[in-house]
VMD Tcl script that draws the C-alpha trace (Angstrom):
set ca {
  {-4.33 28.53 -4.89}
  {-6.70 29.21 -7.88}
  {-7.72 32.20 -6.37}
  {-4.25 33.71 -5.56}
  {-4.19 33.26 -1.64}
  {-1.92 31.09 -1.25}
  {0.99 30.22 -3.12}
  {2.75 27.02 -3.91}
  {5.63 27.78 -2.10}
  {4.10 28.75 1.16}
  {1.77 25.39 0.93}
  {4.83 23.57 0.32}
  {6.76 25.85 3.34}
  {3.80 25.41 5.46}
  {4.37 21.11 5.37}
  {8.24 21.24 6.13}
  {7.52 23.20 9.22}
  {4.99 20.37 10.28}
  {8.02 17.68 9.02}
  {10.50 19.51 10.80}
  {8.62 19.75 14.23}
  {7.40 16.46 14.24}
  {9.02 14.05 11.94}
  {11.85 13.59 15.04}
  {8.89 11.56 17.05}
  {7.31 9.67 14.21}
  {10.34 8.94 11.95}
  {7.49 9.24 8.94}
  {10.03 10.67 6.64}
  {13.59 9.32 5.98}
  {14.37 12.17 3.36}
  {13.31 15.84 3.30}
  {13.56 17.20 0.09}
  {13.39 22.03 -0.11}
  {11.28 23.45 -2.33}
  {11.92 23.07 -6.40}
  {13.91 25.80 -8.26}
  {12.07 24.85 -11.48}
  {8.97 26.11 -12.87}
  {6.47 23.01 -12.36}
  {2.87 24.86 -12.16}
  {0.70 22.90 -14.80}
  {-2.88 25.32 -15.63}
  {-6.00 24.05 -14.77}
  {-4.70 21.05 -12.62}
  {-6.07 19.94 -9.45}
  {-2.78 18.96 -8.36}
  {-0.74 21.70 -9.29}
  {1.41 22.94 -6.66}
  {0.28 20.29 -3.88}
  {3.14 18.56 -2.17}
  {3.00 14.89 -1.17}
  {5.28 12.17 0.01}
  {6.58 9.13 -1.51}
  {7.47 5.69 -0.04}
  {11.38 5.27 -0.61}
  {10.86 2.36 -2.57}
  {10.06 4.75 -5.79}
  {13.19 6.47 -7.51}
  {13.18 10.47 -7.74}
  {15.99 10.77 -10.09}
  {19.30 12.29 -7.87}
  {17.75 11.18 -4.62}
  {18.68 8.48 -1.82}
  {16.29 5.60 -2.36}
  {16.72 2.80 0.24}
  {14.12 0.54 0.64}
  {14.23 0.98 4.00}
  {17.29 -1.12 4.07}
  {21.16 -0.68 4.89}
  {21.98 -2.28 1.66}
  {20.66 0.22 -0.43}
  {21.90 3.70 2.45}
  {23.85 5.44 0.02}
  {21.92 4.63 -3.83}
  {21.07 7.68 -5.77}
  {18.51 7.27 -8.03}
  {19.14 7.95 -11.58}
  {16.27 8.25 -13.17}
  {11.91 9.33 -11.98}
  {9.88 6.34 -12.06}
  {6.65 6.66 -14.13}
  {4.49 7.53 -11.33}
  {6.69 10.30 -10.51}
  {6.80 11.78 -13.99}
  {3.17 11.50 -14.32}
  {3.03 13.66 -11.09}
  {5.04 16.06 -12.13}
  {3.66 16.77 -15.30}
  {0.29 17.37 -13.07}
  {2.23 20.33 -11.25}
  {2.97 18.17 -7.89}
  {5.92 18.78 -5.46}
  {7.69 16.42 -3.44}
  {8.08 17.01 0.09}
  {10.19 13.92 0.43}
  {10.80 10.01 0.99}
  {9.01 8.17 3.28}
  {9.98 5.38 6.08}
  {8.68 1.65 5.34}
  {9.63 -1.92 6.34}
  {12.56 -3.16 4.46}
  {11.85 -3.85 0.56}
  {8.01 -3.29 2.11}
  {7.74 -6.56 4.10}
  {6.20 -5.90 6.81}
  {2.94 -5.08 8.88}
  {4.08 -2.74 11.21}
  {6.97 -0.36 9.82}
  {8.99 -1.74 12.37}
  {11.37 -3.58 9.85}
  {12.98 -0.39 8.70}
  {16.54 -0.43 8.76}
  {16.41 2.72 9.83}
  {13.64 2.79 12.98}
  {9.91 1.98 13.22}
  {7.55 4.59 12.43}
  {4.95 5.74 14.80}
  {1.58 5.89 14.83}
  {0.30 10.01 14.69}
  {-2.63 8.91 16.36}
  {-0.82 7.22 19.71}
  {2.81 7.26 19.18}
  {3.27 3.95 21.68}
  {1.21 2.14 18.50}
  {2.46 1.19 14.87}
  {0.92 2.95 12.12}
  {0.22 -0.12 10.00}
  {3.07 -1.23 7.04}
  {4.58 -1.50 4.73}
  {3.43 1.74 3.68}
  {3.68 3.32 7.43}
  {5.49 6.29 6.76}
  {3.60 7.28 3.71}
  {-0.15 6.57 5.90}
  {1.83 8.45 9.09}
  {3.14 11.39 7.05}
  {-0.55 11.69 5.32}
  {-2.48 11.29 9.33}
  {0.26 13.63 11.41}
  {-1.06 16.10 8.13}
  {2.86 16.38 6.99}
  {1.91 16.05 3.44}
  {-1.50 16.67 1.47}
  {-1.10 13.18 -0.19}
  {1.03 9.88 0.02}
  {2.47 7.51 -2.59}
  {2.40 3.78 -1.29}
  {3.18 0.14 -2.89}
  {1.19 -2.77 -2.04}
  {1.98 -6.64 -2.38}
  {-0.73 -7.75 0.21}
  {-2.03 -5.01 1.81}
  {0.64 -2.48 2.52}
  {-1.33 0.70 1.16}
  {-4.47 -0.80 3.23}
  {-3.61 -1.54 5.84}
  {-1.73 1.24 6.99}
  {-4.57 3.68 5.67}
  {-6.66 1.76 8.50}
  {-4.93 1.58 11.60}
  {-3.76 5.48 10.93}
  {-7.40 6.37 10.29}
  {-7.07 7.58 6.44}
  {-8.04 6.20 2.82}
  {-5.69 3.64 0.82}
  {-6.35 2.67 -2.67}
  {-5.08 0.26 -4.23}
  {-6.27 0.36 -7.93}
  {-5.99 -2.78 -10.11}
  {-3.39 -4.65 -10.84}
  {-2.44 -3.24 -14.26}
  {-3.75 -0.02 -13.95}
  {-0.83 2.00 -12.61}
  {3.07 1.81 -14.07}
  {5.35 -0.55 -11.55}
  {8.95 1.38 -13.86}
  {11.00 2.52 -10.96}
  {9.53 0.92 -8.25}
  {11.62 -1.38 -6.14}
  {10.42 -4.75 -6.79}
  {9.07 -6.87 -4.18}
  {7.03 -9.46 -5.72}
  {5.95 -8.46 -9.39}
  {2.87 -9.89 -9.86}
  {1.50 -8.56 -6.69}
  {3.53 -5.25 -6.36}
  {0.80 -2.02 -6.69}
  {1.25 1.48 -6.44}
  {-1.46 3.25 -5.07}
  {-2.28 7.04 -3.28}
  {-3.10 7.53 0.68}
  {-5.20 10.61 0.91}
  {-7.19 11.82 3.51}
  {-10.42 12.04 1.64}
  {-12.00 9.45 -1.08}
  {-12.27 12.24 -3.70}
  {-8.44 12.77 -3.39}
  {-7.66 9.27 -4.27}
  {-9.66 9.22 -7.04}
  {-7.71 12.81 -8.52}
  {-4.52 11.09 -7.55}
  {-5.57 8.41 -9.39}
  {-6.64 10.23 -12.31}
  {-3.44 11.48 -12.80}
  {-1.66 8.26 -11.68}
  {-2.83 5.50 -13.90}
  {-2.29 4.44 -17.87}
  {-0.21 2.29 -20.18}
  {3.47 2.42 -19.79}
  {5.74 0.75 -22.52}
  {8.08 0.34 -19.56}
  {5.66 -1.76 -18.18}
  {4.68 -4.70 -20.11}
  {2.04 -5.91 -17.53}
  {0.35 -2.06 -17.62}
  {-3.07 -2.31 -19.83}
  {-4.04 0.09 -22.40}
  {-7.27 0.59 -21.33}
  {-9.84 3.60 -21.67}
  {-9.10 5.69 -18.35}
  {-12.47 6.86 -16.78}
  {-12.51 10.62 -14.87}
  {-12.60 8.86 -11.27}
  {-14.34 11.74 -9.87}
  {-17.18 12.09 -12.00}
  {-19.57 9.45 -10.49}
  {-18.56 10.31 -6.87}
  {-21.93 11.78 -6.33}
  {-23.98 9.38 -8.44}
  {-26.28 7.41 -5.75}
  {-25.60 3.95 -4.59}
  {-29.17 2.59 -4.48}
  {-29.98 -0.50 -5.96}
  {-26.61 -1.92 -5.81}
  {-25.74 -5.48 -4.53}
  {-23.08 -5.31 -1.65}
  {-21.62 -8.70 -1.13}
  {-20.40 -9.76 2.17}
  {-18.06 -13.04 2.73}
  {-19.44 -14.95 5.62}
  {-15.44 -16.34 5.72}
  {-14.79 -12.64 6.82}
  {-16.72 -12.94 9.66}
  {-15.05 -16.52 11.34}
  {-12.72 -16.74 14.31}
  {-9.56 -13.77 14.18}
  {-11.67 -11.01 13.70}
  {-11.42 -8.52 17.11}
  {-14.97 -7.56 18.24}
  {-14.17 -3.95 17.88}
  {-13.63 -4.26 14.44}
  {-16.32 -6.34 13.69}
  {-18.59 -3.66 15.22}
  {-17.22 -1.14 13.29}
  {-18.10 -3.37 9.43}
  {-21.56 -4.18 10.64}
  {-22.47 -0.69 11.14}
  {-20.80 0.32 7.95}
  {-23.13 -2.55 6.08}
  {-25.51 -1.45 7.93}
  {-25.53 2.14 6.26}
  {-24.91 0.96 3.29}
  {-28.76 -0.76 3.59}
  {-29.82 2.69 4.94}
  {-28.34 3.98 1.38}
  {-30.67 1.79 -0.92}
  {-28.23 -0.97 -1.20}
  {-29.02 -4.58 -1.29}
  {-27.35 -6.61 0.99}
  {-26.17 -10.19 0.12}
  {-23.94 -12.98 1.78}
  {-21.35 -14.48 -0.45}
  {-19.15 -17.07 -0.01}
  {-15.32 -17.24 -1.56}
  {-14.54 -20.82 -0.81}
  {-10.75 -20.71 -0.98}
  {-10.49 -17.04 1.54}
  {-8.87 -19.86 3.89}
  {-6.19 -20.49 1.62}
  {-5.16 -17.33 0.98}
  {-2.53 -16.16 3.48}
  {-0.73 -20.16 2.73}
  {-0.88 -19.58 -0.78}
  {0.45 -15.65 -0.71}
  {3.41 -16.74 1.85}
  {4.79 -19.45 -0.76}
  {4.13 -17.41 -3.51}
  {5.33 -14.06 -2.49}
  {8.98 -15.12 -1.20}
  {9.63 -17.30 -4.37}
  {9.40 -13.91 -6.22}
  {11.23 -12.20 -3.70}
  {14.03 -14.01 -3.84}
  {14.40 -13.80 -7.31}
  {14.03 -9.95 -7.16}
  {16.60 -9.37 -4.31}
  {19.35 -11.98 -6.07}
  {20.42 -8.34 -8.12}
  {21.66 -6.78 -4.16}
  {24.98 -8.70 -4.34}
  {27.33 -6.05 -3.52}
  {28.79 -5.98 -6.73}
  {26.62 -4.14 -9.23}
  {25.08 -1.36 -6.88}
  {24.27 -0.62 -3.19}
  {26.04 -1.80 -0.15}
  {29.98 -4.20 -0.91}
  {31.37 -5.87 2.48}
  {35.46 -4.29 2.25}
  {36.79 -7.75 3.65}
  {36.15 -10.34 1.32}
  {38.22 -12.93 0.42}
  {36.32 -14.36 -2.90}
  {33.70 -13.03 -4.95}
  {31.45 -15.43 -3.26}
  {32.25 -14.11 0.31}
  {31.49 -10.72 -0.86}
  {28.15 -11.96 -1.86}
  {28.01 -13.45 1.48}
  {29.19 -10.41 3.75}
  {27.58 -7.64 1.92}
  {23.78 -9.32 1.67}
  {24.80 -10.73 5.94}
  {25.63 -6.70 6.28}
  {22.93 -5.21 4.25}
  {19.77 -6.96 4.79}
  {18.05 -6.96 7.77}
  {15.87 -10.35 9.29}
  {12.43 -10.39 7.51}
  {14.73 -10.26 3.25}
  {16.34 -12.82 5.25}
  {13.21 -15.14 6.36}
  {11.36 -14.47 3.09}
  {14.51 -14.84 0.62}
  {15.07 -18.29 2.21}
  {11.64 -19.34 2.09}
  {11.06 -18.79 -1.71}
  {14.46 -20.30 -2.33}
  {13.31 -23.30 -0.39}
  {9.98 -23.17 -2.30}
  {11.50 -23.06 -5.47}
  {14.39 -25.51 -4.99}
  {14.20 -28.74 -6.93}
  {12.13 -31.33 -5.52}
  {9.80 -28.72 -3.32}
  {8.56 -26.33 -6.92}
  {5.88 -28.71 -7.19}
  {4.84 -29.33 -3.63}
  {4.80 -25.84 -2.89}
  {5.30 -23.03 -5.94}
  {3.47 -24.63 -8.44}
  {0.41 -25.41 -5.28}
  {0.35 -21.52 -4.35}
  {-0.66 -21.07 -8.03}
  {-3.34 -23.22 -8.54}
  {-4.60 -21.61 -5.14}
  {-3.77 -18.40 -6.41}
  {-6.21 -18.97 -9.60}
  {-9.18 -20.57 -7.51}
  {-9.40 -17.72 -5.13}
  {-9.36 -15.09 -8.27}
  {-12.27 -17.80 -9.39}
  {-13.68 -17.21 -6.58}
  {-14.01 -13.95 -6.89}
  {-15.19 -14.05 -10.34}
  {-18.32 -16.16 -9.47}
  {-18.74 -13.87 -6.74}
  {-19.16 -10.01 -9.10}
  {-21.61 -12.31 -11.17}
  {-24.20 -11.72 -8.82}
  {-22.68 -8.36 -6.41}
  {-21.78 -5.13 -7.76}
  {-18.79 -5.04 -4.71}
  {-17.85 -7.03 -1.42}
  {-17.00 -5.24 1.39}
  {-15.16 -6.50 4.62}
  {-13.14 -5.46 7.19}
  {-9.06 -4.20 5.90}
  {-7.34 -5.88 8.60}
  {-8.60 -8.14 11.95}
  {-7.33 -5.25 14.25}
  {-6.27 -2.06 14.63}
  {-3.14 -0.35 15.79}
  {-1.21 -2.54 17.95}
  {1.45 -1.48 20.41}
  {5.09 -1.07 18.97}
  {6.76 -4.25 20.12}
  {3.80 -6.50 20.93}
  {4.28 -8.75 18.10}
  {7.68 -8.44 16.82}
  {9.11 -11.51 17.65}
  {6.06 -13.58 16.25}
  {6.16 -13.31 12.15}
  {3.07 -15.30 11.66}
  {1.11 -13.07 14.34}
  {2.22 -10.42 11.94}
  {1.50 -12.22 8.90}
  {-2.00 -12.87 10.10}
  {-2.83 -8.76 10.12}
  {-2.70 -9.50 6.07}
  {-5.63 -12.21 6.07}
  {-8.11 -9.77 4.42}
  {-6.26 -7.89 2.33}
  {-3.80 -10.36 0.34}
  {-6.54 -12.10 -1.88}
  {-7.18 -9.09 -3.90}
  {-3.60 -8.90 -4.61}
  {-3.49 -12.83 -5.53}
  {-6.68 -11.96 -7.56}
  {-5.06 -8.57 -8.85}
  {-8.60 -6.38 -8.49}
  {-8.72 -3.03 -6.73}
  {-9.63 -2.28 -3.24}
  {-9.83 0.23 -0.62}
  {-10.20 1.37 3.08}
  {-12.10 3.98 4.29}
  {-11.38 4.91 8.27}
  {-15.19 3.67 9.75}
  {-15.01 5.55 13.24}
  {-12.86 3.81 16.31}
  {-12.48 0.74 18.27}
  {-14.68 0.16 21.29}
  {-11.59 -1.06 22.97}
  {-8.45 0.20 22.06}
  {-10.39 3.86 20.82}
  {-8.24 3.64 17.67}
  {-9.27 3.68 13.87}
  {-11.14 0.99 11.87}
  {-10.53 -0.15 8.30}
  {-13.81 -0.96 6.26}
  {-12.42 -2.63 2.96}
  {-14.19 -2.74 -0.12}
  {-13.24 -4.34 -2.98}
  {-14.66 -4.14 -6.77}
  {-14.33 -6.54 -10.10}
  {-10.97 -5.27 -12.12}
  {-10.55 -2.27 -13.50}
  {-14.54 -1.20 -11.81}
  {-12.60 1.60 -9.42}
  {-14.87 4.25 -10.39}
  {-18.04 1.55 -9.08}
  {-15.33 1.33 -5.84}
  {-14.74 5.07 -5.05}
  {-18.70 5.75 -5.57}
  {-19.57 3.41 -2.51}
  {-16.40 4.34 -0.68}
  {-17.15 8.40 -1.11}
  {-21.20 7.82 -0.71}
  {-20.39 5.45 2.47}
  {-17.78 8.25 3.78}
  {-20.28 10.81 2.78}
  {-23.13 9.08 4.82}
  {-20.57 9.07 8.40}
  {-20.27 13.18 7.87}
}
mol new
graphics top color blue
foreach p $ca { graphics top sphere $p radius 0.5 }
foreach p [lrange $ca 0 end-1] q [lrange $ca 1 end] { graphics top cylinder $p $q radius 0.2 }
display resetview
């Protein structure tokens, strides 16, 4: 576009006519927004002009934001969340609002309220979650870029089993105003891109303090892309031997050895690490998790906004019919859970547990960067699964989570990188890495120099 040949509008043209011939079969995109009347062009931007999609858990002021749920079918934002003014003052378009598992709990996309999402890749296969339609819209190339949010995984995950790159940058490093809380201490927005160097000029134009956001740090904000290029030799890759225990597919352990493998080739040192409490993880983010989220989805009562039951008899059985109405199973499982986990007598057995857990695994992890410049892993013990297969088992699907949740307990950044396909099932394979807080530009270096290397 800096040279004139092709305008914003017939980029932007050019990804509705992908949307609108294939978004039928995938169900990537729940809204489809036409092309802005405004003048939004910003000078000397890299984004200027490039459309992407957003997860419908982030408010576009005057749009439909659901969550993915029934309970929220008909709200209308009223006002951008930060992200989205910080993208628009970089010249960026919205193409629309993508599909996800209700209030982004899920593995698989196939909680939406409103259909699962399919995998671009092999349509009878889920394209990861929460973040599915974001990762599905950014692989089936109907949108340049993709805004996700993830609690424990859901930007990661998805980026592997649809073969792309998820970031998730630190917690603190990117404004939660105007996204639909899950759980907010875990809750992190983060880019899906199709390259490295895209996340890190999304996230050059994503991150900094927001006075809406008390838990946002004013930090100095690096240029992400100016170290891409700078050589990883001589750094000290750390690799969990807990990684590498019972759950993890063959296929995808194949996949992370080769990719530690070339990271030897590239002058790195290789070193095994242990993180004592990885085992603990998944226990401690299941307790924890729900007790926030049942705090956070207490304000969907049918009163103040979103979805109201038209036959109750009481107040309270308005509460009841509108959340039985609006809310689909896995709100359900995981608001009754933290309610249980909070309720007096259980706090301390369980709560107050999943926190002292939650701060020995981020110890963990701080021992670990005193001797390792990253860690690396794989992003999730499989890939793609078929739609269906595990639906009716939660903890099979909570298990898909296992390597990505304890950065989010830990709040430090991570990312996947697609590292070629599956022996068996010939689909993509996440390789995770995983830097101290607020180190992304140390993270993108290995992940571009790594992605480089497979070129």
């Amino acid at each position: 576009m800096d040279k004139g040949k092709t305008s914003a509008e017939e980029l932007f043209n050019y990804y509705r006519d992908k949307i609108d011939a294939e978004n039928k079969n995938l169900n990537a995109y729940l809204t489809i927004f036409d092309f802005p009347n405004s003048k939004f062009l910003i000078p000397n931007s890299l984004l200027s002009g490039i459309p992407c999609a957003v997860k419908d858990n982030m408010l576009i002021e005057g749009t439909r934001t659901t969550a993915g749920s029934k309970i929220l079918e008909n709200y209308i934002a009223s006002y951008d969340a930060t992200i989205i003014k910080k993208l628009r003052n970089a010249g960026v378009t919205f193409l629309g609002k993508t599909n996800l598992d209700e209030f982004a709990m899920g593995t698989s996309t196939e909680n939406s309220a409103y259909g699962p999402t399919k995998n671009p890749l092999d349509t009878s296969r889920i394209p990861g979650g929460s973040s599915g339609g974001s990762a599905a819209a950014v692989a089936a190339d109907m949108c340049v870029f993709a805004l996700g949010s993830d609690t424990g995984g859901s930007v990661r995950q998805p980026a592997a089993m649809c073969g792309i790159v998820g970031l998730k940058p630190t917690y603190g490093r990117v404004s939660r105003h105007g996204l639909i809380a899950m759980a907010s201490s875990f809750d992190q927005i983060g880019p899906l891109t199709k390259t490295v160097e895209d996340s890190a000029i999304v996230l050059n134009a994503l991150c900094g303090h927001d006075i809406f956001d008390s838990t946002t740090v004013n930090n100095e904000i690096p240029d992400f892309t100016a170290t891409l290029n700078d050589p990883v030799k001589g750094l000290t890759i750390g690799v969990p031997k807990e990684f590498f225990d019972t759950g993890l597919s063959v296929e995808v352990s194949e996949r992370v050895q080769a990719g530690i493998t070339k990271l030897k080739d590239l002058g790195c040192k290789i070193k095994e690490i242990s993180l004592p409490n990885f085992e603990y993880a998944l226990s401690a983010y299941y307790i924890a998790v729900p007790s926030e989220v049942s705090a956070n989805l207490a304000r969907f009562d049918g009163v103040r906004y979103g979805h109201s039951a038209k036959d109750g008899e009481n107040l309270i059985d308005t509460y009841f019919k509108s959340r039985t109405e609006g809310l689909g199973p896995e709100p359900i499982r995981r608001i009754m859970l933290g309610a249980y986990a909070l309720s007096s007598g259980y706090y301390d057995a369980y709560y107050l547990k999943a926190q002292k857990v939650r701060a020995l695994i981020k110890k963990d992890f701080d021992d670990a960067f005193k001797d390792v410049d990253v860690i690396v892993g794989p992003t999730s013990p499989n890939t793609a699964f078929k739609i269906g297969e595990k639906v009716s088992d939660p903890l099979a699907l909570y298990l898909e989570d296992i390597y990505t949740v304890p950065l989010n307990l830990a709040g430090l950044p991570g990312i996947s990188i697609p590292y070629g396909l599956g022996s068996i099932s010939k689909m993509p394979v996440g390789f995770q890495i995983i830097a101290k807080s607020f180190d992304e530009a140390t993270l993108l270096r290995v992940a571009h120099q790594l992605e480089q290397a497979l070129l």
